[in-house]
Backbone as a printed PyTorch tensor [residue, N CA C, xyz], in Angstrom:
tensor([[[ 97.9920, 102.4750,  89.0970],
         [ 98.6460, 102.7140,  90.3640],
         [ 99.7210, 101.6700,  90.5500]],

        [[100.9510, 102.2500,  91.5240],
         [102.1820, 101.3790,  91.4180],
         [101.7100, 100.8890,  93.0450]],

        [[101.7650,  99.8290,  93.1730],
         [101.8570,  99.5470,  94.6890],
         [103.3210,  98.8950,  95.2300]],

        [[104.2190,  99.3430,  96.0420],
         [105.1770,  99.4260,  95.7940],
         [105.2200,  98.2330,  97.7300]],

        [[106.2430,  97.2640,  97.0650],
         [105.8240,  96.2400,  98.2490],
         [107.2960,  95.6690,  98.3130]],

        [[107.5030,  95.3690,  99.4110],
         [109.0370,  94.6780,  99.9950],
         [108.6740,  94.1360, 101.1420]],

        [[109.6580,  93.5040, 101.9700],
         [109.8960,  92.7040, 103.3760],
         [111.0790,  94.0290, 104.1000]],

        [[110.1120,  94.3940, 104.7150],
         [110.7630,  95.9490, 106.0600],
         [111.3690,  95.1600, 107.0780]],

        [[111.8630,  93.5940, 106.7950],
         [112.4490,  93.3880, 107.7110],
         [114.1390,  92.5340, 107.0080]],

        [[113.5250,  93.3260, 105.9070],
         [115.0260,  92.6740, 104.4390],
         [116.0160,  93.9910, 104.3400]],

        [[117.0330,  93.3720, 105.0330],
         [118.1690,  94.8430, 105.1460],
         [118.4670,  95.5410, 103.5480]],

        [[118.4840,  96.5990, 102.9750],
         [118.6560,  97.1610, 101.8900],
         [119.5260,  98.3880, 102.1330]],

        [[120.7010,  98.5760, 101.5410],
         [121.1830, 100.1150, 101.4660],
         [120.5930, 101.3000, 101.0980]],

        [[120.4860, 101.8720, 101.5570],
         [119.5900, 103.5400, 101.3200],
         [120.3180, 103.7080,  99.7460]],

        [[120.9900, 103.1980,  99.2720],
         [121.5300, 103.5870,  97.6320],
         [120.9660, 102.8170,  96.5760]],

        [[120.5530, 101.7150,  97.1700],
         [119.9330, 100.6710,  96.6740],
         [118.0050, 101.1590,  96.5540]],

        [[117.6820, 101.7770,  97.3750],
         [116.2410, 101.9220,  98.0810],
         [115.8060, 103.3960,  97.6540]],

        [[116.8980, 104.3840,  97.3010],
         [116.6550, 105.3720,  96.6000],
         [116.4010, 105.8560,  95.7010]],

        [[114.4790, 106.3960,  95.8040],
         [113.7890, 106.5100,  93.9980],
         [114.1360, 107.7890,  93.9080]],

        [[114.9120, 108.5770,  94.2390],
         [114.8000, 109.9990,  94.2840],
         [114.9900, 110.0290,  92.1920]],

        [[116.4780, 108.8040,  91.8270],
         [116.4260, 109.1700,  90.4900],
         [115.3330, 109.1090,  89.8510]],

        [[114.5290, 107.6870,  89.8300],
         [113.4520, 107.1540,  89.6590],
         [112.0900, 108.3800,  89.3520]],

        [[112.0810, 109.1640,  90.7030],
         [111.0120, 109.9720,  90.4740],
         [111.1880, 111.5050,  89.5400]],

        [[112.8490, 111.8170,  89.7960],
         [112.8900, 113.0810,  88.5170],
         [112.7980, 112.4430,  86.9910]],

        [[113.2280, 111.3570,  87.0930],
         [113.2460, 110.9500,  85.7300],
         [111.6490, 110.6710,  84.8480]],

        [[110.8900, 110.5070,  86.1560],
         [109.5740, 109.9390,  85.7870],
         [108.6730, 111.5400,  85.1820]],

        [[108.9440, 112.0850,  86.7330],
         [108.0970, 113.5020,  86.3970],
         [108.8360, 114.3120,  85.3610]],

        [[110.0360, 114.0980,  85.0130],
         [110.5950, 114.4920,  83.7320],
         [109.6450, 114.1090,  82.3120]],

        [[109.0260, 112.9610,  82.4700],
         [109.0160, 112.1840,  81.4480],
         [107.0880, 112.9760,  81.2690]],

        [[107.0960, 113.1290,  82.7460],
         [105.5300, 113.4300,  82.7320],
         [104.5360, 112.3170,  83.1810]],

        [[105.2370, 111.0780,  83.6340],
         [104.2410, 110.0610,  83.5470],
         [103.8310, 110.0980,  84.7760]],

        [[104.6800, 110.3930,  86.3920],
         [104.2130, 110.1040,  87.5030],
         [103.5290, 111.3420,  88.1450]],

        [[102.3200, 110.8750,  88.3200],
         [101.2780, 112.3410,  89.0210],
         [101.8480, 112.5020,  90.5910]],

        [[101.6190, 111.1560,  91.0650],
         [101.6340, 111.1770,  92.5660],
         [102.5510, 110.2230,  93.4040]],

        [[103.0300, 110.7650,  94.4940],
         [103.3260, 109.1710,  95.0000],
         [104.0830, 109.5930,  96.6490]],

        [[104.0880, 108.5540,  97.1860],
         [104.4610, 108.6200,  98.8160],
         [104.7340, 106.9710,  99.3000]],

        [[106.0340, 107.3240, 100.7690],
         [106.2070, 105.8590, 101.0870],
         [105.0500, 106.0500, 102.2380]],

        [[104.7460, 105.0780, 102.2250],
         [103.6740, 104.5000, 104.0730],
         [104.3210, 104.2210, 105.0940]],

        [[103.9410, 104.8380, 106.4550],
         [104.8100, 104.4720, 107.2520],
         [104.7090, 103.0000, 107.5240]],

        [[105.4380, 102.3680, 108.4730],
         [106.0590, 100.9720, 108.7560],
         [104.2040, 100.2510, 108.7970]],

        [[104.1070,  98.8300, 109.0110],
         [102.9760,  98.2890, 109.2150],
         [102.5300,  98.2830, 110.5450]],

        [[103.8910,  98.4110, 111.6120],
         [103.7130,  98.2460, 113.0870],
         [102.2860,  99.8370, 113.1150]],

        [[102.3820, 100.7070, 112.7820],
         [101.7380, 101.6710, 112.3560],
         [100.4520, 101.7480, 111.8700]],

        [[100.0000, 100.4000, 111.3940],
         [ 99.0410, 100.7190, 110.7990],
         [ 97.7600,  99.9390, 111.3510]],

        [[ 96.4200, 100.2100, 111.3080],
         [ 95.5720, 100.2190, 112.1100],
         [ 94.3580,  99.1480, 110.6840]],

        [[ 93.5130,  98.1110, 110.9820],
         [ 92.7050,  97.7190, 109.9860],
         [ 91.3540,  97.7750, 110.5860]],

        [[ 90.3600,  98.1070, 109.7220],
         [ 89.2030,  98.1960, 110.0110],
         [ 88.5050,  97.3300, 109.2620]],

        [[ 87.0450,  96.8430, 109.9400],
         [ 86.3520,  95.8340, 109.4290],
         [ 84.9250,  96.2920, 110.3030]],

        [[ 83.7310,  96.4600, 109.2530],
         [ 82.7020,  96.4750, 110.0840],
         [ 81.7310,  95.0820, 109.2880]],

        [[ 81.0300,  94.8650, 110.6580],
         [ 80.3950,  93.6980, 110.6560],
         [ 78.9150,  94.0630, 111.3680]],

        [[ 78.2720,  94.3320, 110.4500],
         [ 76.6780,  94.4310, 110.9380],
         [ 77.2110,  96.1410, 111.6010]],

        [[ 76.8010,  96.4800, 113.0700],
         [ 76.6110,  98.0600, 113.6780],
         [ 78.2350,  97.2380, 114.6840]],

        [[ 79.0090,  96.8130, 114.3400],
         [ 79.8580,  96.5590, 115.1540],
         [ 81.3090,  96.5780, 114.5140]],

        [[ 82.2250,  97.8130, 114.9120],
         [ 83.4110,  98.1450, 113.9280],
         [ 84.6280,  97.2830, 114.8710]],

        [[ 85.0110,  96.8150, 114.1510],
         [ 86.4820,  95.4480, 114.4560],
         [ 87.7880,  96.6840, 114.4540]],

        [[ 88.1960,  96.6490, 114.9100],
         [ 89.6300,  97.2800, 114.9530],
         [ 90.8470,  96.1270, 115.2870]],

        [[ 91.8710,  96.1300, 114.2990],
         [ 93.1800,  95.3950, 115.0060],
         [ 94.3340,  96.1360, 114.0930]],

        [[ 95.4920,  96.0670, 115.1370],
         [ 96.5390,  96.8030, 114.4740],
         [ 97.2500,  95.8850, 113.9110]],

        [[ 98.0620,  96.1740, 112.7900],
         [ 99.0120,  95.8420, 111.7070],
         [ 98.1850,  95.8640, 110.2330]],

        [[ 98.7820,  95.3430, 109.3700],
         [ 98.2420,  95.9840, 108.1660],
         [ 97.1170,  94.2740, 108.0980]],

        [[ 96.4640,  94.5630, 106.3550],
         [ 94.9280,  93.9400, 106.6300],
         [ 95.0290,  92.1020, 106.0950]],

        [[ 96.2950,  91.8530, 106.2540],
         [ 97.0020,  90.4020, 105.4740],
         [ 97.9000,  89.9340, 105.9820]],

        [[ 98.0520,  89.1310, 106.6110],
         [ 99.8550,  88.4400, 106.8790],
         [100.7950,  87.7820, 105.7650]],

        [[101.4030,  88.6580, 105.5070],
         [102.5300,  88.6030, 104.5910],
         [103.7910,  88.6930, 104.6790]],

        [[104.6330,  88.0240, 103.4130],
         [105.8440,  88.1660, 103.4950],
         [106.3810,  89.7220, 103.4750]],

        [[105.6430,  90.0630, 102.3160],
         [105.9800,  91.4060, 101.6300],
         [104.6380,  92.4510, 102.3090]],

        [[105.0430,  93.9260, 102.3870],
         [104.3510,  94.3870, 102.9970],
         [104.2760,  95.8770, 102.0120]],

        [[103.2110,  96.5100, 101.4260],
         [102.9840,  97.9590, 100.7790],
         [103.7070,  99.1100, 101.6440]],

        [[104.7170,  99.4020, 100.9380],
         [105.6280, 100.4580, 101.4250],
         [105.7670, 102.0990, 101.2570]],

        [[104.7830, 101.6920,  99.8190],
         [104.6240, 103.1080,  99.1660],
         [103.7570, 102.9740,  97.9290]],

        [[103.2120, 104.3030,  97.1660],
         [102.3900, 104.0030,  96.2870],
         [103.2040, 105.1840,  95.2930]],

        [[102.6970, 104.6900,  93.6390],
         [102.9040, 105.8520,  92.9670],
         [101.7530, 105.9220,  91.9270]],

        [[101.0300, 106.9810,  91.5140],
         [ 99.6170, 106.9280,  90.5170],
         [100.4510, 107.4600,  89.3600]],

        [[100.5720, 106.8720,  88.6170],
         [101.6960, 106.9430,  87.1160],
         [100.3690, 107.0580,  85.5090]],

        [[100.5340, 107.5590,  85.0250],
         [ 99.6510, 107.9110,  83.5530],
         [100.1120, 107.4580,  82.7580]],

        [[ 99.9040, 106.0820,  81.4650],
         [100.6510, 105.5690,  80.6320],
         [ 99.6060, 105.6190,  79.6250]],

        [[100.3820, 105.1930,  78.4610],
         [ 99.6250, 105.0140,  77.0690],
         [ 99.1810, 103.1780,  77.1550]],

        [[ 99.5700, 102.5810,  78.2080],
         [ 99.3110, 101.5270,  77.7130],
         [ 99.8350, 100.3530,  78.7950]],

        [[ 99.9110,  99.2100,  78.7250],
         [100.1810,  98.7050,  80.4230],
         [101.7040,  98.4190,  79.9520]],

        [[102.1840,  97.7140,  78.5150],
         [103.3490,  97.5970,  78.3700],
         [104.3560,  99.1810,  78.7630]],

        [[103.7970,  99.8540,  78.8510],
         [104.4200, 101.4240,  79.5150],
         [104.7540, 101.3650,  81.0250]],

        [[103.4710, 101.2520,  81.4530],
         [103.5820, 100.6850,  82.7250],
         [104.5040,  99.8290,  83.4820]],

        [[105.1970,  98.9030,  82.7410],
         [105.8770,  97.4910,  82.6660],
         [107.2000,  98.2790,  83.1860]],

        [[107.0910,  99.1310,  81.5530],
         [108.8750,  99.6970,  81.6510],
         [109.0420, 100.7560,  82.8660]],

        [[107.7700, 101.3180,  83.2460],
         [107.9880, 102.9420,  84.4680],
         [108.0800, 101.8610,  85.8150]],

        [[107.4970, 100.3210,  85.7030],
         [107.7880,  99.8100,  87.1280],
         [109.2500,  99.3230,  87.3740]],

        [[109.5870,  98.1340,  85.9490],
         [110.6370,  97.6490,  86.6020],
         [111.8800,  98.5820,  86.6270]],

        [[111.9080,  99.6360,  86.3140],
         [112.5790, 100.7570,  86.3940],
         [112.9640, 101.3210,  87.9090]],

        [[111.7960, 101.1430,  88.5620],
         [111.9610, 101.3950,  90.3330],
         [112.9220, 100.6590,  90.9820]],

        [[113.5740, 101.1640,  91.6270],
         [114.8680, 100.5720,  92.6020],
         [114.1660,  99.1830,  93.3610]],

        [[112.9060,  99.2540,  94.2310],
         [112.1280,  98.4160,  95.4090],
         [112.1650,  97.2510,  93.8290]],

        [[112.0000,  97.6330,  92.6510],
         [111.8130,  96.2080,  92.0620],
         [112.6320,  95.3750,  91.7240]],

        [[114.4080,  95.3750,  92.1470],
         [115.2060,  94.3520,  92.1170],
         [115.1230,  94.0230,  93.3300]],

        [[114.3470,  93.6860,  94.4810],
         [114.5990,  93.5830,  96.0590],
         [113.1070,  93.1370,  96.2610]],

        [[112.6440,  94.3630,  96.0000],
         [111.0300,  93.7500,  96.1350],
         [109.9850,  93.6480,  95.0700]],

        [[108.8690,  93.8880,  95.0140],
         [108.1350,  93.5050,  93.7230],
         [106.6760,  95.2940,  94.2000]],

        [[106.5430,  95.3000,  92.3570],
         [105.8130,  96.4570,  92.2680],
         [104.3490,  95.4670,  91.6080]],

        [[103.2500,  96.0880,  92.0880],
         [102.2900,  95.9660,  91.8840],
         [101.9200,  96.9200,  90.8630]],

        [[100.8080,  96.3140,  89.5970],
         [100.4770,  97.7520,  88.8450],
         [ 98.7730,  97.1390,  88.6280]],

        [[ 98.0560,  98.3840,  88.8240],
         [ 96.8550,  97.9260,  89.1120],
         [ 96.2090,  98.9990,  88.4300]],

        [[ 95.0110,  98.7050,  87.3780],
         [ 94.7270,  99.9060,  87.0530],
         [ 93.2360, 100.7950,  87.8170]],

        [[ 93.4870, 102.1260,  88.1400],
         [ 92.6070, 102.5470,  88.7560],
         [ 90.5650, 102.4160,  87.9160]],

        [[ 89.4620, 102.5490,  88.6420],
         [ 88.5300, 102.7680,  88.1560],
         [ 88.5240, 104.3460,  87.2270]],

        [[ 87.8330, 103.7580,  86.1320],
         [ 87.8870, 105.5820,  85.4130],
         [ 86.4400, 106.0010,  85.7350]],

        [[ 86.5180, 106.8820,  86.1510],
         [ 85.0030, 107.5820,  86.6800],
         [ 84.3450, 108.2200,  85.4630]]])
């Protein structure tokens, strides 16, 4: 999985920020199954239960510089594959891609 992470408060040009090539080229290639941006963090809600008592607070679950913007679940032969399908993403001259490999069931 690509975890796709920047600072939403770091001005970027929509030409700069646009995977549209990124993703025909990928699903061209066959490697990217899935993927979506997340809306903003102001948006997002964290949960925590503690014993019969559920914690709720809004913003995302870390205070950070950089914040998960989007995800992509990509299929490689190998992580050096991986390497080349991330730094390939636009968010990775600006921001930084996470590659994490999923559990195999």
């Amino acid at each position: 999985m690509m975890l796709i992470c920047g600072d939403e408060n770091v001005e970027v040009s929509p030409e700069d920020a646009d995977p549209t090539a990124w993703v025909t080229e990928m699903e061209r290639r066959g490697v990217r199954l899935q993927g979506s941006r997340l809306r903003p963090v102001s948006d997002a809600t964290t949960v925590r239960a503690h014993g019969d008592e559920v914690l709720l607070s809004d913003g995302p679950f870390a205070e950070t510089k950089e914040q998960v913007g989007g995800f992509d679940i990509i299929e490689c032969a190998d992580l050096d594959e991986a390497i080349e399908i991330a730094s390939k993403h636009p968010v990775a001259k600006f921001g930084s891609i996470e590659l994490r490999p999923l559990w195999e069931e």
